[in-house]
N, C-alpha and C positions, 0 to 999 in steps of 0.2 A: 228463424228466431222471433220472426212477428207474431206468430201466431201465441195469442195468449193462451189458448190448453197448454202448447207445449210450455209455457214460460212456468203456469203453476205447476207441471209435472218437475222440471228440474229444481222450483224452492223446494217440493215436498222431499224430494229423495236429497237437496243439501238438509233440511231439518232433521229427518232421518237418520243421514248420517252421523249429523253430530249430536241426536240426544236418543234416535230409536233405538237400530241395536248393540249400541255401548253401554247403555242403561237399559237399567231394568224397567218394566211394562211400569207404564206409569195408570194411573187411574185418571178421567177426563177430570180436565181442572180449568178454571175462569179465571180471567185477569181481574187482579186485586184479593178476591177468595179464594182462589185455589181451587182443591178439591173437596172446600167442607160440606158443600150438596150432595158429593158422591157419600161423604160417611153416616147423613142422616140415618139412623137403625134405631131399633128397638134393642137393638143388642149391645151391650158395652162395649169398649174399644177392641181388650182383648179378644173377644169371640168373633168380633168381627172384622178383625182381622186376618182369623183364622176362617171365616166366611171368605173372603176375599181369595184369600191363599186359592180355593180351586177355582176361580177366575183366571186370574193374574199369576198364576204359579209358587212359587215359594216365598221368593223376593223380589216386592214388586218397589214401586214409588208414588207419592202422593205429596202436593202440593199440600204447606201449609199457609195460604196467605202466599207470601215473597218465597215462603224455606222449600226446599226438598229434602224430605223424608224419605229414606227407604226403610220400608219394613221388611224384617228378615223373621222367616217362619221354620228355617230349619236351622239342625245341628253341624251341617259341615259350614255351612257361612255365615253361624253364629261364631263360633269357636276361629273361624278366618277373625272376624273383626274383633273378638276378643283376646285372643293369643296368637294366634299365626303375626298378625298387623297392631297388635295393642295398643302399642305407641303411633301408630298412625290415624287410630280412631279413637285417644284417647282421651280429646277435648268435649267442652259439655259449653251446652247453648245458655244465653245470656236472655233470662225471661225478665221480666218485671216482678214477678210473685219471687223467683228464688233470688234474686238481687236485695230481697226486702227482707225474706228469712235471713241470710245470710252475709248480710251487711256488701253486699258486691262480690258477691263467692268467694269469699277468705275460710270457706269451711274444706272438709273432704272430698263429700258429696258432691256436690256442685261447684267448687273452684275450677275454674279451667286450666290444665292441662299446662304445667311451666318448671323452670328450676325451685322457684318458691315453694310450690305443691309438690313436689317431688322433694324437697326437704321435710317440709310440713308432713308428709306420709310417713317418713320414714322414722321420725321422732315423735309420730302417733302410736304407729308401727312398735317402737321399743319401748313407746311405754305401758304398753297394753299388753307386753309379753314379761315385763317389769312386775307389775300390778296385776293385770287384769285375767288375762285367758288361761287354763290350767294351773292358775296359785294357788296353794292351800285356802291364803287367805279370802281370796271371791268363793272360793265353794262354800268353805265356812258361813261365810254372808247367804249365799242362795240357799243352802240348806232350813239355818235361822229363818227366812223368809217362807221357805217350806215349809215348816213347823209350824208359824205361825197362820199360815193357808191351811192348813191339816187342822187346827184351832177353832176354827170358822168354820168348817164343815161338819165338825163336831158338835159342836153348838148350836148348829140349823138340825142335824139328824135328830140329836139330844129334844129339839122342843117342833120336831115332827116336820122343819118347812120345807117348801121346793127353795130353792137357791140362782138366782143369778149371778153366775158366775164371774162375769164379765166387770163389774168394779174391782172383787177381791183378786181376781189374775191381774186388772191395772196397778195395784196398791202393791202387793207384792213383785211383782216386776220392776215399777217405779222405783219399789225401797231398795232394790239389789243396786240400781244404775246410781240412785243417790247415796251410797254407800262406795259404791268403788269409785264416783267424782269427789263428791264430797267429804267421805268420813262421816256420816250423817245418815240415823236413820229417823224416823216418822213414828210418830202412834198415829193411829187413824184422829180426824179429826183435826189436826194439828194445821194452823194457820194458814204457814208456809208451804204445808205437805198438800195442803186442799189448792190452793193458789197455783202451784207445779199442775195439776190435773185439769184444773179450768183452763189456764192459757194452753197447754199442749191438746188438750177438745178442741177448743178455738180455731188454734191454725189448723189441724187435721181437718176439721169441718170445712172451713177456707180453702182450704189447697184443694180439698177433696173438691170439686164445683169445675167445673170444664171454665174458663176462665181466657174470657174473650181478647183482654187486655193482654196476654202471654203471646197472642199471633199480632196481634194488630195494637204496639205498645200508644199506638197515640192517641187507645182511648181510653190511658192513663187522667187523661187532661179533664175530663167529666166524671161526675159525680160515682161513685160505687162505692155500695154499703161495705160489699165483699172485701175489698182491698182496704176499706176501712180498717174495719172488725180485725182484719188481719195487719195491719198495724199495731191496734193497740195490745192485741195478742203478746207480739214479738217485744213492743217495747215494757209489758210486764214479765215478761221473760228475761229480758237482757238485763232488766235493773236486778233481778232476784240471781243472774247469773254474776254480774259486773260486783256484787255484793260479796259471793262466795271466794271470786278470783280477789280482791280488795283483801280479804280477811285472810286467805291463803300467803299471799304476796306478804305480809305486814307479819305474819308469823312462821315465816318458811326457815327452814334450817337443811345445810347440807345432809346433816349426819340420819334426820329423820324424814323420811317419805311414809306418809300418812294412806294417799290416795292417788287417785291415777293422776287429778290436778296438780300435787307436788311433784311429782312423774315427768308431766310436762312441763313444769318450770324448771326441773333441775336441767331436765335438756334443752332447752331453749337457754338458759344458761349458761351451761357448757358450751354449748355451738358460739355465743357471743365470746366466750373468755377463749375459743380457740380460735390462736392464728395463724393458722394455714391459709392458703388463698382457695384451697375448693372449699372447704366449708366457709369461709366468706361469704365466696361468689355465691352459694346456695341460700343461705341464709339470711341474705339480703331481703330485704320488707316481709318478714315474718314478724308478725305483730303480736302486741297481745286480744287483738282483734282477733286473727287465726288460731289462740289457742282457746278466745269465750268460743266461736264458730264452733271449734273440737264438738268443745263438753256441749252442746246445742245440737250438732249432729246426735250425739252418743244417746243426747233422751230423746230425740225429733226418732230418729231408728230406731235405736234400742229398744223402746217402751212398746210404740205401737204395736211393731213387727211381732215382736214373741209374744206377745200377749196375745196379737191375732193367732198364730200358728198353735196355742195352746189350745184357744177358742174353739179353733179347726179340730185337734187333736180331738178333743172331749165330746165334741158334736159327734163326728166318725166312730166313738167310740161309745156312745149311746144308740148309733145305726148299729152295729157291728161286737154286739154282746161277745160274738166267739171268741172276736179277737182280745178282746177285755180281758176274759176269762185265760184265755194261753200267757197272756203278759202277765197275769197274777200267777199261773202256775210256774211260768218262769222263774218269779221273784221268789213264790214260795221255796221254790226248787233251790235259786240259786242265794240267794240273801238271806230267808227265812223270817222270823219276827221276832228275832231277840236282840235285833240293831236296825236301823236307818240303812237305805241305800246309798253309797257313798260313789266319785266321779270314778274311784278304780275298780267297781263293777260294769262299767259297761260293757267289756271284753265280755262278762261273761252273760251277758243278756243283750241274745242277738234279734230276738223277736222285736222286744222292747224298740232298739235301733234302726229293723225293718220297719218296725209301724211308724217311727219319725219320719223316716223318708219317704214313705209311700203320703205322709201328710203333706208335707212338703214337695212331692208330684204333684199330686192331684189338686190340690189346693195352693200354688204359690204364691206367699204375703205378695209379693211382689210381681202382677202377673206380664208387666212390662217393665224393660230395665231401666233405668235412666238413661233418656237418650244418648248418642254418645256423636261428633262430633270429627271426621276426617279432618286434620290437617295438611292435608295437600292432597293435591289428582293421588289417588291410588285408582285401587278398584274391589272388587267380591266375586268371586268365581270368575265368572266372561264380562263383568259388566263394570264398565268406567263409572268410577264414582269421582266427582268431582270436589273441588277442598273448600270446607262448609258445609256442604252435606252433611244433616242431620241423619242417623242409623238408629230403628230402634229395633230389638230384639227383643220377639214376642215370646216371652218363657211359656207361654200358657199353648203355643202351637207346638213345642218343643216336647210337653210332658204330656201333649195329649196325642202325638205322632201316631198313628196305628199303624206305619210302617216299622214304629219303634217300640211298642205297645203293644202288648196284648187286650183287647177290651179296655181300651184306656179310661173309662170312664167308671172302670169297676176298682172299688179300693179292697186290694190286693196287698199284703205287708209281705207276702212271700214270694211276692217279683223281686225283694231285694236279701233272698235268705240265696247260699249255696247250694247245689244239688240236695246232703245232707241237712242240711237248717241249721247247721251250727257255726253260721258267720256271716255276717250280714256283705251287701257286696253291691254296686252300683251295675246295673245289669246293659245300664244304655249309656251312649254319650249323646242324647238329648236327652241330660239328667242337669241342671245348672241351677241350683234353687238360691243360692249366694252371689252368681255372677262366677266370672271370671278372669284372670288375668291383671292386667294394671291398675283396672278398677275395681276389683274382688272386695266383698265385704268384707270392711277392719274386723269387725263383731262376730263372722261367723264363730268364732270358737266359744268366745261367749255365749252365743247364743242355742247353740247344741250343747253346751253345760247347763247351760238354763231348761231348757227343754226334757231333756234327760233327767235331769233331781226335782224339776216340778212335777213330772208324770209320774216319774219310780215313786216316789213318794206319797203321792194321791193314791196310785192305785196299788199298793201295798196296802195302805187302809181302808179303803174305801173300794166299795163295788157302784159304777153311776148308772143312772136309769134315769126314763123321762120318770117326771110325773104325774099322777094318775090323772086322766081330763085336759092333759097337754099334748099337743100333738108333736110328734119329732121332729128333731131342728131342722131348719131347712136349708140345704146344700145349694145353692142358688150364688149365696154372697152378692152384695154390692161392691161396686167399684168406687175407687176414691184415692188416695194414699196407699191405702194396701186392699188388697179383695177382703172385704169383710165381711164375715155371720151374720146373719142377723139376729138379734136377740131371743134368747131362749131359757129353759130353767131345767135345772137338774137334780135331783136327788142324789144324796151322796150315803147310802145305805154302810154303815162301820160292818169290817166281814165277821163272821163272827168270833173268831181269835182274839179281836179288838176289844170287841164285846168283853170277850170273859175276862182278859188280862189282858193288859198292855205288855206287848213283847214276849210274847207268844207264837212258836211257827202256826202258820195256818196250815 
C-alpha cells in the first residue's frame, strides 16, 4: 500500500467508478472553466455539438464552469428525458440574463419546475384553447394580417421593387400576437407598435451574445454594456406591458373576454374565488407577475420563432422553384382563386404541410432546447445522471441523423408525404421541432396556424424569386435566440390570374 503507483491506480479507478462509467464521456475540463477551451470552434454550438457526437458518442457531458451539462444527440434519449422521465427533467437553470427577462422565472419558459408552474401551465393552457389556438376568432386576425402582407407585396410588385421581407413578416406576426394579448391592432408606424419592435430587437440582440455572466454570475458585479442594454430593454417592455394588464384589470367584466389577457384573468380569478384545498395549495404565489411573464413569453416566442420559420420557408422556397410551383398547383387544385385559403383546408393540401415540416427539419427556429434540469439522481439510457444536472437536447443532431434521414441535408417536402402523396405524415421519431412532453410548446398550434395561412396565402398570389443582380439567400443562418437567415430580398411576381382579375382560378 506504500508504494505510490499503486495508491494513484486505486484513486483513478475509485473516480472512475463514480463519475466514468455511470456518466456519460465527459469532454476534458479545468477547474473553475470547465470545458469552455474544449468548445472554442468556428462552428456554432449546435453543429458542434453535432461535431462532438462522433467523438464522444451520442450523449456525452461537458463542464460549464461549476455545471454539468449532458448533451444528448439522439432520438431514443431525447424522448427518455422528455416523456419517458419528463418530470424528472423537467426543472430549468437559474441564469442571470433569464432571471432579468423574467422577473426570477415567474414565466412558462424558464420558471422552474413546481406546484406554482404547474398551475400557471395549466391556466395558460385553457386559455389559449379559450382564445387562442384553432378559434375562429385568431384565424380571422392572422388571415386580416395576411391580407394586409399580400398588400405590401403588391405594392412593391406594382412600382417594380425587390422587397425585404423580414420587417413586413415581423409587423404582421407581431400584429396577430398583439391582437390575441391585447385586443389591439397597429398601422405601421404607430408609436406603441414601433416601441414593441425596438425593445423585443434589443433583447433578442442581448440574449443572442454568448454571455459570460450566465456561467460565472459574479461577473454580474463589473460593468457590462450587454446586461445593461438588456435591462433597459426589459424595463421598456414591462412598463408598456404593466400598462396593458392596468387597463385590462380596470375594465374586465365576467360576461366579456376580449383577449387571451381577459382569459387569464378570469382564470386566475376563478382559481382565487375557489375553495377547494387543491386548487389552493396550487395556486398559491401566482402572481400578476406570472401572468405579465405569460403575455412576455407569448411575444419573447411567438414573434421571433414564426417569423424566423416563415423567413426559412421563403428562402427554401426561392432555392427550390419546384416545390413553389407544386404548392401553387395544389392550391390551384384544391382552393382555386375565387376565395382566400382558410385553417379547414389544410386537410386538403398535403404538399403545402410537407413543405412546413421539411422547414421545420432542416432548419429548426430553435436548434437547442432549453436546457432542462434533473431533479434528483435518475439516469439516460446506462448512464447515472446526477440531480442538478443540466441536459440539453440538440434538435439540430436529431433532424440531421442520417441514420434517420435520408441525405439530411437535402430539403426534401416529400420525406413527409405518404407512399401515395396524399397525406402528409412524420416519417422519423427524430422529428421534435416544438419539443416535447411537460415542457412542449404552449404556442405550437398557434404557430402551425400561423404558418399555414401566412404561406397559403402569399403563394396563392404570388410567385417569389430572387432578384435580378442578387445572389440566393443563404442557408448558413446565425445562431442567437433562434438560428437565423440572414438578410435577403425577394421578388414577389402577382401569378397571372391576379393580374387579370382578383379571384380568378389560376
Amino acid at each position: 500500500l506504500s508504494d505510490p503507483l499503486f495508491q494513484v491506480k486505486i484513486l483513478i479507478n475509485l473516480f472512475r467508478s463514480e463519475h466514468g462509467p455511470q456518466g456519460p464521456p465527459c469532454l476534458p475540463a479545468l477547474p473553475l472553466i470547465g470545458s469552455l477551451l474544449s468548445l472554442r470552434s468556428p462552428h456554432p454550438p449546435h453543429v458542434l455539438f453535432k461535431v462532438l457526437q462522433g467523438k464522444y458518442g451520442d450523449t456525452y457531458s461537458l463542464m460549464m464552469g461549476s455545471h454539468t451539462v449532458i448533451v444528448v444527440n439522439q432520438h431514443r434519449h431525447a424522448k427518455e428525458v422528455l416523456l419517458k422521465k419528463g418530470k424528472m427533467f423537467a426543472g430549468r437553470p437559474r441564469t442571470v440574463t433569464t432571471d432579468v427577462l423574467t422577473r426570477d422565472g415567474k414565466d412558462i419558459a424558464f420558471g422552474d419546475y413546481s406546484a406554482t408552474w404547474k398551475f400557471h401551465r395549466k391556466i395558460v393552457h385553457g386559455a389559449l384553447c379559450m382564445f387562442g389556438e384553432g378559434s375562429a376568432s385568431i384565424e380571422k386576425i392572422v388571415c386580416a394580417e395576411a391580407q394586409s402582407l399580400c398588400s405590401v407585396l403588391s405594392e412593391a410588385a406594382a412600382g417594380g421593387l425587390a422587397l425585404d421581407l423580414s420587417p413586413e413578416l415581423t409587423r404582421a406576426v407581431t400584429n396577430v400576437i398583439c391582437s390575441l394579448c391585447f385586443n389591439s391592432s397597429y398601422c405601421r408606424g404607430d408609436p406603441e407598435f414601433e416601441a414593441m419592435l425596438d425593445y423585443s430587437q434589443g433583447i433578442v440582440d442581448t440574449v443572442a451574445k454568448d454571455s459570460l455572466v450566465d456561467i460565472f454570475p459574479w461577473l454580474q458585479v463589473f460593468p457590462n454594456a450587454d446586461l445593461r442594454l438588456l435591462k433597459q430593454c426589459v424595463s421598456i417592455r414591462d412598463e408598456l406591458l404593466q400598462k396593458k394588464y392596468d387597463e385590462h384589470k380596470a375594465n374586465y367584466s365576467d360576461h366579456v373576454q376580449r383577449d387571451l389577457l381577459d382569459a387569464l384573468l378570469r382564470a386566475k380569478r376563478s382559481a382565487e374565488n375557489n375553495n377547494t384545498a387543491e386548487v389552493s395549495a396550487e395556486s398559491v404565489g401566482l402572481s400578476d407577475d406570472h401572468l405579465l411573464m405569460t403575455v412576455g413569453d407569448i411575444f419573447g416566442a411567438g414573434v421571433e420563432t414564426t417569423t424566423t420559420v416563415l423567413k426559412w420557408a421563403v428562402a427554401y422556397l426561392i432555392h427550390h422553384p419546384q416545390v413553389q410551383r407544386r404548392i401553387q398547383e395544389e392550391l390551384d387544385s384544391k382552393v382555386g382563386g375565387g376565395r382566400w385559403p382558410q385553417l379547414g383546408d389544410r386537410g386538403s393540401l398535403p404538399y403545402l404541410e410537407a413543405t412546413i415540416r421539411e422547414v421545420l427539419r432542416i432548419r429548426p427556429v430553435a436548434p437547442l432546447l432549453i436546457p432542462h434540469v434533473a431533479l434528483s439522481d435518475t439516469s439516460i439510457g446506462d448512464y447515472t445522471v446526477r440531480k442538478g444536472t443540466r441536459v440539453i437536447i440538440n434538435l439540430w443532431s436529431l433532424h440531421h441523423d442520417e441514420k434517420e434521414w435520408t441525405n439530411p441535408d437535402l430539403f426534401d417536402p416529400g420525406r413527409f408525404l405518404n407512399s401515395d402523396g396524399t397525406g402528409p405524415i412524420i416519417p422519423s421519431s427524430s422529428y421534435l421541432p416544438f419539443g416535447a412532453g411537460v415542457r412542449v410548446c404552449l404556442g405550437e398550434a398557434l404557430a402551425k396556424m400561423e404558418l399555414f395561412l401566412f404561406l397559403s396565402w402569399i403563394l396563392q398570389r404570388f410567385t417569389l424569386s430572387v432578384p435580378p443582380g442578387h445572389a440566393l439567400p443563404s442557408l448558413e443562418g446565425k445562431f442567437g435566440v433562434v438560428l437565423q437567415p440572414a438578410k435577403y430580398k425577394v421578388n414577389a411576381a402577382p401569378r397571372p390570374c391576379w393580374e387579370r382579375s382578383e379571384g380568378q382560378a389560376c
